[in-house]
BATIDREN-107974 format. One record per residue (C-alpha): residue number from 0; residue in three letters; x, y, z. Coordinates in Angstrom, 1 decimal. Layout:
+-----+------+--------+--------+--------+
!  nr ! rest !     xx !     yy !     zz !
+-----+------+--------+--------+--------+
! NUM !  ALA !      X !      Y !      Z !
...
+-----+------+--------+--------+--------+
***
This chain:
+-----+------+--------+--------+--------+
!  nr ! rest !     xx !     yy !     zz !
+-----+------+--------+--------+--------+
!   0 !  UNK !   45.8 !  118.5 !  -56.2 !
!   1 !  UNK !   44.2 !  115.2 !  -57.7 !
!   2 !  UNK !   41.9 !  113.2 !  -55.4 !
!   3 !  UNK !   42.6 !  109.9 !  -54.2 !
!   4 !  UNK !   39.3 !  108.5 !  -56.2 !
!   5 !  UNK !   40.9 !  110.3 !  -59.6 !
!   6 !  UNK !   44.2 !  108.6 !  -58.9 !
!   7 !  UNK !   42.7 !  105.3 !  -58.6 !
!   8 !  UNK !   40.7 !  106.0 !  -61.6 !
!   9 !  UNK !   43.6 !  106.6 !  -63.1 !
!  10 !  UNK !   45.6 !  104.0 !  -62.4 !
!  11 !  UNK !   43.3 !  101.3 !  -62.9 !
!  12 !  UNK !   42.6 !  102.7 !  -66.7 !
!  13 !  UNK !   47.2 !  102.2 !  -67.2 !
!  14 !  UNK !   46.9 !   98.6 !  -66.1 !
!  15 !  UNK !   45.0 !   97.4 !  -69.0 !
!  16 !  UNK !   47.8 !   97.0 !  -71.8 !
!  17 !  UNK !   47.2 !   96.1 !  -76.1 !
!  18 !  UNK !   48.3 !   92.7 !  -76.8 !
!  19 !  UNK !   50.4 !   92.5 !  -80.1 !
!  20 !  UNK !   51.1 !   89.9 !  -82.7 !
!  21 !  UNK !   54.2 !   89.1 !  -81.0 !
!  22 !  UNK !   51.9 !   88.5 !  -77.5 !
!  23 !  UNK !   49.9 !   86.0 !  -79.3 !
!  24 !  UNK !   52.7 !   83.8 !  -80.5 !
!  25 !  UNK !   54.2 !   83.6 !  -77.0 !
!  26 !  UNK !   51.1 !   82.2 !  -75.6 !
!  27 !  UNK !   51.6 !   79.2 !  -78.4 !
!  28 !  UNK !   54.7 !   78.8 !  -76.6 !
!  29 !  UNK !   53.3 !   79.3 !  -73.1 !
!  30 !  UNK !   50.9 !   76.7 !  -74.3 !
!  31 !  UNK !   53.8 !   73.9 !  -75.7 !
!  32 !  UNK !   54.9 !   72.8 !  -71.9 !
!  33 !  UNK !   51.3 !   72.8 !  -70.3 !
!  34 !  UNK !   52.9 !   75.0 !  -67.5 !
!  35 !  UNK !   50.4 !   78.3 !  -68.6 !
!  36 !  UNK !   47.0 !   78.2 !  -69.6 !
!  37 !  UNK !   44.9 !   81.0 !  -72.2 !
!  38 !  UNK !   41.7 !   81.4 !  -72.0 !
!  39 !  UNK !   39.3 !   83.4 !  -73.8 !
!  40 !  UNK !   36.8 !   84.3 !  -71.1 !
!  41 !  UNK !   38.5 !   85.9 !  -67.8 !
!  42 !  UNK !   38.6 !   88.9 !  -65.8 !
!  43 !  UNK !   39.3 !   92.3 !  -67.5 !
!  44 !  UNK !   41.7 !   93.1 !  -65.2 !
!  45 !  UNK !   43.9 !   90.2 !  -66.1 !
!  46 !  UNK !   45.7 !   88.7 !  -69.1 !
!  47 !  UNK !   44.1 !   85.6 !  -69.9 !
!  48 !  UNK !   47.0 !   84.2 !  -68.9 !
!  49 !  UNK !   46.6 !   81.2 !  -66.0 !
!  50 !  UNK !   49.2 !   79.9 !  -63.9 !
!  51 !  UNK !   48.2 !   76.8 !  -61.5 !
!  52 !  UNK !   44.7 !   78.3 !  -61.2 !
!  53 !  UNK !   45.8 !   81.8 !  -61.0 !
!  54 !  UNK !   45.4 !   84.1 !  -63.3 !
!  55 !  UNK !   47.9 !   86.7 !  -64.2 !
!  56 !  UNK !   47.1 !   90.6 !  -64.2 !
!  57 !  UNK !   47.8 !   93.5 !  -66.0 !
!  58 !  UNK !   51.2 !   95.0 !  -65.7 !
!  59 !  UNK !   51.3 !   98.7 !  -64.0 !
!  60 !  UNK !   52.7 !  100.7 !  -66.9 !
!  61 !  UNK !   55.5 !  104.0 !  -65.6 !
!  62 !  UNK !   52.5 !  106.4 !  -66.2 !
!  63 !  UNK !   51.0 !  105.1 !  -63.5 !
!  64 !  UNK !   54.1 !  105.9 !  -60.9 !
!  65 !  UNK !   52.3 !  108.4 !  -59.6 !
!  66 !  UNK !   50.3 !  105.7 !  -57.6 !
!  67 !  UNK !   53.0 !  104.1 !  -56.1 !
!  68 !  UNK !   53.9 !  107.6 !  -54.8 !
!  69 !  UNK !   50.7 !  108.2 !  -53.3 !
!  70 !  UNK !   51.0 !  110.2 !  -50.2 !
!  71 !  UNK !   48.1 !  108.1 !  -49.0 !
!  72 !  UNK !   50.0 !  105.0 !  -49.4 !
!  73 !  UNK !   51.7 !  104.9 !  -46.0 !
!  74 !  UNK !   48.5 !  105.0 !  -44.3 !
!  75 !  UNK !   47.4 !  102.2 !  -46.4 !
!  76 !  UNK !   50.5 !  100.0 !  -46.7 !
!  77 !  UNK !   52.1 !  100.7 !  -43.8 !
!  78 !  UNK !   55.9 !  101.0 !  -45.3 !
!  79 !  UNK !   57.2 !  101.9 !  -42.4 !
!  80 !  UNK !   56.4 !   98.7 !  -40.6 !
!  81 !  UNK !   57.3 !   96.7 !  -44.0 !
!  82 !  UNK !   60.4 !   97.9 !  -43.7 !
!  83 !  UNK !   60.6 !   97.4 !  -40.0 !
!  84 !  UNK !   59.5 !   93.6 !  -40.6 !
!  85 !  UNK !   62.5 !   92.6 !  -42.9 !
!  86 !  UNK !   64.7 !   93.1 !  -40.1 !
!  87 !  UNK !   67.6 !   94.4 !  -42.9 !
!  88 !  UNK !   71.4 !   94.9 !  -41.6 !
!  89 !  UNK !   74.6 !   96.9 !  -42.9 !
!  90 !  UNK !   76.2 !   95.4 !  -45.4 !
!  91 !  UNK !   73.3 !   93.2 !  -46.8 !
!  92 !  UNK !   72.7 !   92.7 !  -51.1 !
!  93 !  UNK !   68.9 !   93.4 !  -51.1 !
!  94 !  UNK !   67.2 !   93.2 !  -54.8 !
!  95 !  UNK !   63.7 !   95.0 !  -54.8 !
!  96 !  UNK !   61.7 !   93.6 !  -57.8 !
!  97 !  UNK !   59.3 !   95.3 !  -59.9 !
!  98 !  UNK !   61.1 !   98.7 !  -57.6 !
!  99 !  UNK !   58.8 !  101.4 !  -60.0 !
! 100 !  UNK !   60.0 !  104.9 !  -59.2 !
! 101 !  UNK !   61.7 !  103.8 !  -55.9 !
! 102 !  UNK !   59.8 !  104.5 !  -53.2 !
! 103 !  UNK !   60.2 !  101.4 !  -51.5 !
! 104 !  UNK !   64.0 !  101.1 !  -52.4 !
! 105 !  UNK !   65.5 !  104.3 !  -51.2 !
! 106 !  UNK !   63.5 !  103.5 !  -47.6 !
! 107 !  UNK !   65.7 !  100.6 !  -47.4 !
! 108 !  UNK !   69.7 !  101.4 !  -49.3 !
! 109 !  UNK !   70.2 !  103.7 !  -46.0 !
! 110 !  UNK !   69.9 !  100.6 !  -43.6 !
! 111 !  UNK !   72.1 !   98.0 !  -45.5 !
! 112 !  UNK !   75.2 !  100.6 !  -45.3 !
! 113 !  UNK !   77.4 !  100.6 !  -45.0 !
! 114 !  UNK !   79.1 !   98.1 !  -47.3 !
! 115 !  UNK !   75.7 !   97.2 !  -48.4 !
! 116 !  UNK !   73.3 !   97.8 !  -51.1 !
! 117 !  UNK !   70.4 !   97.4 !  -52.8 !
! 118 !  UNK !   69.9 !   96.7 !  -56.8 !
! 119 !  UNK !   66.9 !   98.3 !  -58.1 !
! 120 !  UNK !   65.5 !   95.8 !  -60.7 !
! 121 !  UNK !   62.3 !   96.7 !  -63.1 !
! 122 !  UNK !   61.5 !   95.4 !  -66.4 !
! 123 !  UNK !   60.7 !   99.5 !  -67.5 !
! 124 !  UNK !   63.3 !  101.4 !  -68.2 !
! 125 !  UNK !   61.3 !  104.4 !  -68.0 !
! 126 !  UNK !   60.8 !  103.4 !  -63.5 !
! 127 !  UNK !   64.7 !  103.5 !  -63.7 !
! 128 !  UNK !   65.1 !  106.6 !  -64.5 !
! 129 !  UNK !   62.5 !  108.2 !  -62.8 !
! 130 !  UNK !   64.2 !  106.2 !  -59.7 !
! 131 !  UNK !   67.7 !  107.6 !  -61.2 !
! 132 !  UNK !   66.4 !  111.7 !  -60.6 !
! 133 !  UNK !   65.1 !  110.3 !  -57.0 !
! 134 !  UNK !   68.2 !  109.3 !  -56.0 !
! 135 !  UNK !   70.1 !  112.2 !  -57.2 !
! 136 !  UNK !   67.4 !  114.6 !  -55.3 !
! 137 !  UNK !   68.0 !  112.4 !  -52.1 !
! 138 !  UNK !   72.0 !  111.8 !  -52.9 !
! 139 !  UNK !   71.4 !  108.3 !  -52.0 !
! 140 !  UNK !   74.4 !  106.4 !  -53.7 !
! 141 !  UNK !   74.4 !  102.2 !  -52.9 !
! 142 !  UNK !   71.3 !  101.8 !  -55.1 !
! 143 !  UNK !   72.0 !   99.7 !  -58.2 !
! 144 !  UNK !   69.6 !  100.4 !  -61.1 !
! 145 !  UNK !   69.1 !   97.0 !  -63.1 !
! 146 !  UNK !   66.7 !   96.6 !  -66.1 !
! 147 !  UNK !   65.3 !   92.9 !  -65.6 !
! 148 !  UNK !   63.5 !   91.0 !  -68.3 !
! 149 !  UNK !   60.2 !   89.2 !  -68.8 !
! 150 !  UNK !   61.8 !   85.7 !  -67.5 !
! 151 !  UNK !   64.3 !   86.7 !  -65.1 !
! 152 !  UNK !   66.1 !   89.9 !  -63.0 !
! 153 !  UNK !   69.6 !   88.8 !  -64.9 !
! 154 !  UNK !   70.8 !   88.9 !  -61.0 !
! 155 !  UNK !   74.4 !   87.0 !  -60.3 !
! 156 !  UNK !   74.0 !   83.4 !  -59.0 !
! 157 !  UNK !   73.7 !   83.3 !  -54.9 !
! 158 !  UNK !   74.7 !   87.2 !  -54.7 !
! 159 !  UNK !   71.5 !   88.0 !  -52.8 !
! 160 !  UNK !   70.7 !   87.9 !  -49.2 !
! 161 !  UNK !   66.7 !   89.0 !  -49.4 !
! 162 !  UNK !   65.0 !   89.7 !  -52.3 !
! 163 !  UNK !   61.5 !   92.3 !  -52.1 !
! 164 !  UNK !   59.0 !   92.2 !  -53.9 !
! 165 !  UNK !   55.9 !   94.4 !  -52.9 !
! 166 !  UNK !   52.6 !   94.1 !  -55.2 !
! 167 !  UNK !   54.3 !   92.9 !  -58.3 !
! 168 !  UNK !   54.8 !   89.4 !  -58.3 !
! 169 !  UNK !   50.6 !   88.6 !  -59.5 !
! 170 !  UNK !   51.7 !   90.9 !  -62.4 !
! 171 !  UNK !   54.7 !   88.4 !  -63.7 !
! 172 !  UNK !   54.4 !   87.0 !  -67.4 !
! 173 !  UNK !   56.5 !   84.4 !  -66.4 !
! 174 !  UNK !   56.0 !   83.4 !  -62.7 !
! 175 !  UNK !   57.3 !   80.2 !  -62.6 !
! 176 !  UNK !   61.0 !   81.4 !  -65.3 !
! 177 !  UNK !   60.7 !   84.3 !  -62.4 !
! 178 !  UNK !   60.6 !   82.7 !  -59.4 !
! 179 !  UNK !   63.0 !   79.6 !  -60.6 !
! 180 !  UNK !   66.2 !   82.3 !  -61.4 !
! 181 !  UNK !   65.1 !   84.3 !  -58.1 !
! 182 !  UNK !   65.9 !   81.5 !  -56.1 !
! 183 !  UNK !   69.2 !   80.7 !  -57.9 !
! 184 !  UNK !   69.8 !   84.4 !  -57.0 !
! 185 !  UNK !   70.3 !   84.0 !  -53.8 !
! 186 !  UNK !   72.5 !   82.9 !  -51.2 !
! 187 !  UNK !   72.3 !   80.0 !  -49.4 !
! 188 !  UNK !   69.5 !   80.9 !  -46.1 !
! 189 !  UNK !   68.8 !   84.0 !  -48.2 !
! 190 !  UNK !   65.0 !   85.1 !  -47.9 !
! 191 !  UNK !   61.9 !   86.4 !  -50.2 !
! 192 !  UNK !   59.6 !   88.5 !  -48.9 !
! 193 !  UNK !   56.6 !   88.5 !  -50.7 !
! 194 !  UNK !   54.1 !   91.0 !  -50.3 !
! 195 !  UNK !   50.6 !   91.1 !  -52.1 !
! 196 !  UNK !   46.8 !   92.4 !  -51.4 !
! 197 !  UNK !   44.6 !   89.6 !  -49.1 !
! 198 !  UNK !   42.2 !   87.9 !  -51.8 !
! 199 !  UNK !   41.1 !   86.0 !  -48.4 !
! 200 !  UNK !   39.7 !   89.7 !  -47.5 !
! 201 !  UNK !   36.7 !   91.7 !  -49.3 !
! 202 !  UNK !   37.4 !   95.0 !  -47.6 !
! 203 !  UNK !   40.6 !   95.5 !  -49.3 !
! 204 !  UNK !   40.0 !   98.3 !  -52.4 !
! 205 !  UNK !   42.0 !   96.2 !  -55.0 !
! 206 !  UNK !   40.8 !   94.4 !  -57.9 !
! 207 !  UNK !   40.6 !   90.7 !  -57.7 !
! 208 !  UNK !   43.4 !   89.4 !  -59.7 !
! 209 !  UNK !   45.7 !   92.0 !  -58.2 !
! 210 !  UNK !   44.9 !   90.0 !  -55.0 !
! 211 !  UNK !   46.3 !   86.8 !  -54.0 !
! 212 !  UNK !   45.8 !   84.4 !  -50.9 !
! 213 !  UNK !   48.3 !   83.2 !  -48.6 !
! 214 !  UNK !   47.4 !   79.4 !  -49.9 !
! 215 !  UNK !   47.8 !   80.0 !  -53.6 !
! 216 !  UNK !   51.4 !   82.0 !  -53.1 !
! 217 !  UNK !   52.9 !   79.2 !  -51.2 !
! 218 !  UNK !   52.0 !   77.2 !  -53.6 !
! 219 !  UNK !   53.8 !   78.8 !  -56.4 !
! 220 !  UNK !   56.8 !   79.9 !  -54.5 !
! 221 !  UNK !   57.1 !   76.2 !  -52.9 !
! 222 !  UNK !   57.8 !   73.9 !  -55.7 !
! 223 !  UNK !   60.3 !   71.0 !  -55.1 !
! 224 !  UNK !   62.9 !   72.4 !  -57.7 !
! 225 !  UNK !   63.0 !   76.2 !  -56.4 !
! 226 !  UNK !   64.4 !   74.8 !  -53.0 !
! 227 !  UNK !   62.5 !   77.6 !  -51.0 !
! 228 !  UNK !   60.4 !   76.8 !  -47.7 !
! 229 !  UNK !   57.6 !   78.8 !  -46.6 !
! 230 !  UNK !   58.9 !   80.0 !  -43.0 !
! 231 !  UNK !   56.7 !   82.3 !  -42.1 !
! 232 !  UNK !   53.2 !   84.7 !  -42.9 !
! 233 !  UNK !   53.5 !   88.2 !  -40.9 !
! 234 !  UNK !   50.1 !   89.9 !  -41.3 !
! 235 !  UNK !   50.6 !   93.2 !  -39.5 !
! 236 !  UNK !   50.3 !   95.1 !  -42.4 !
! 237 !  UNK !   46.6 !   96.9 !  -42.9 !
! 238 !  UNK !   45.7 !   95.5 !  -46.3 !
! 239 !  UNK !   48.8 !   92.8 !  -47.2 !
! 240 !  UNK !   50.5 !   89.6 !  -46.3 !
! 241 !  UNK !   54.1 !   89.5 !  -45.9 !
! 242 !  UNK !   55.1 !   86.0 !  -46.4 !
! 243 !  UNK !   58.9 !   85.1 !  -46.0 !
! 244 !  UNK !   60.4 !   82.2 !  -48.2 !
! 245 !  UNK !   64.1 !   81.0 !  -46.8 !
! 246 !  UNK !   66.5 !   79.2 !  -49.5 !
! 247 !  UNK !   67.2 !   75.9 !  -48.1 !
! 248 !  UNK !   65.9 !   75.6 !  -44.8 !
! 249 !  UNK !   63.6 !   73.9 !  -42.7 !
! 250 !  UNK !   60.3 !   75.4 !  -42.1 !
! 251 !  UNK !   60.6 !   74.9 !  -38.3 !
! 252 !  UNK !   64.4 !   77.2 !  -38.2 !
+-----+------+--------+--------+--------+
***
């Protein structure tokens, strides 16, 4: 079996991509509305890329879904309790973003039926059909399988009632293109659930721009035009905060 430190190892090595000649002209683009910033000296571990301050890190390729499926990542995430936490019900439209191989996504199709589902959504085809065999070895059926792109998850205007997304968001190309078609995405009162490492805490094993702090996600999820209020921060998992974003409706609700 391969240790934990290998794994890690591992996976660290298949987050740093090769930028192409294609890459470079988007950034000009990036560059045209003053929304991104490139610069030339920045953490490894990240793009290069900046977005309000933050900067945006590697991308976890599909060789790397062996890390999502851990067996040590219960003890350190705590998926149980996540799941737990976003209180789900029959017959509820969930879309898990950036779902990899499906770990997280066939915890959760089970409790939105019936008459519910959820749509699997990753920009790598290769995830969706690793997640595909999964789902035929569990016979799990109300799991959607949805190839997203770099700007948006394609997802049907307000068909949505919560939208996951667990580790992935600090990895977006595009946060703000991301976050803005997200929110049309959903119903009205329909939630986000973002869930990412605490920067605010050193112990945590996870590279720094993989990392982000309660202050700086509020801040990109929060802007007037995505019409999404921060209602609430749960921080009961061991190493992440779970912050909930509500379409539409006062903070105090």
């Amino acid at each position: 079996m391969i240790s934990y430190k290998i794994r890690l190892f591992i996976f660290q090595l298949l987050l740093i991509s090769t930028f192409t000649s294609a890459y470079a002209d988007e950034s000009a683009n990036d560059n045209a509305d003053g929304r991104y910033e490139w610069k030339a000296e920045h953490d490894p571990n990240g793009i290069g890329k900046f977005y309000m301050g933050r900067e945006i890190a590697h991308v976890m390729g599909h060789p790397a879904a062996m890390w999502l499926e851990r067996p040590e990542r219960e003890a350190e995430e705590n998926l149980t309790r996540l799941i737990e936490l976003l209180k789900l019900k029959p017959g509820e439209v969930v879309a898990d973003i950036g779902a990899g191989s499906g770990v997280i996504t066939l915890k959760m199709a089970p409790l939105v039926a019936p008459g519910g589902k959820v749509i699997a959504v990753d920009i790598q085809r290769e995830m969706l059909v690793r997640l595909k065999n999964r789902m035929l070895q569990t016979k799990i059926e109300n799991v959607d399988l949805h190839l997203g792109a770099p700007k948006s998850p394609e997802l049907k205007a307000e068909s949505v009632d919560l939208i996951l997304m667990v580790d992935v968001y600090h990895e977006f190309e595009f946060p703000y293109e991301m976050v803005q078609n997200m929110a049309a995405a959903l119903k009205p009162g329909g939630r986000i659930a973002l869930v990412e490492y605490r920067l605010e805490d050193p112990k945590v094993p996870i590279k720094l721009v993989h990392k982000m702090s309660e202050k700086q996600a509020i801040k990109e999820m929060t802007l007037a035009n995505f019409h999404l209020t921060h209602t609430k921060t749960i921080d009961e998992l061991p190493r992440q905060h779970l912050m909930i974003f509500t379409k539409n409706a006062p903070k105090d609700e």
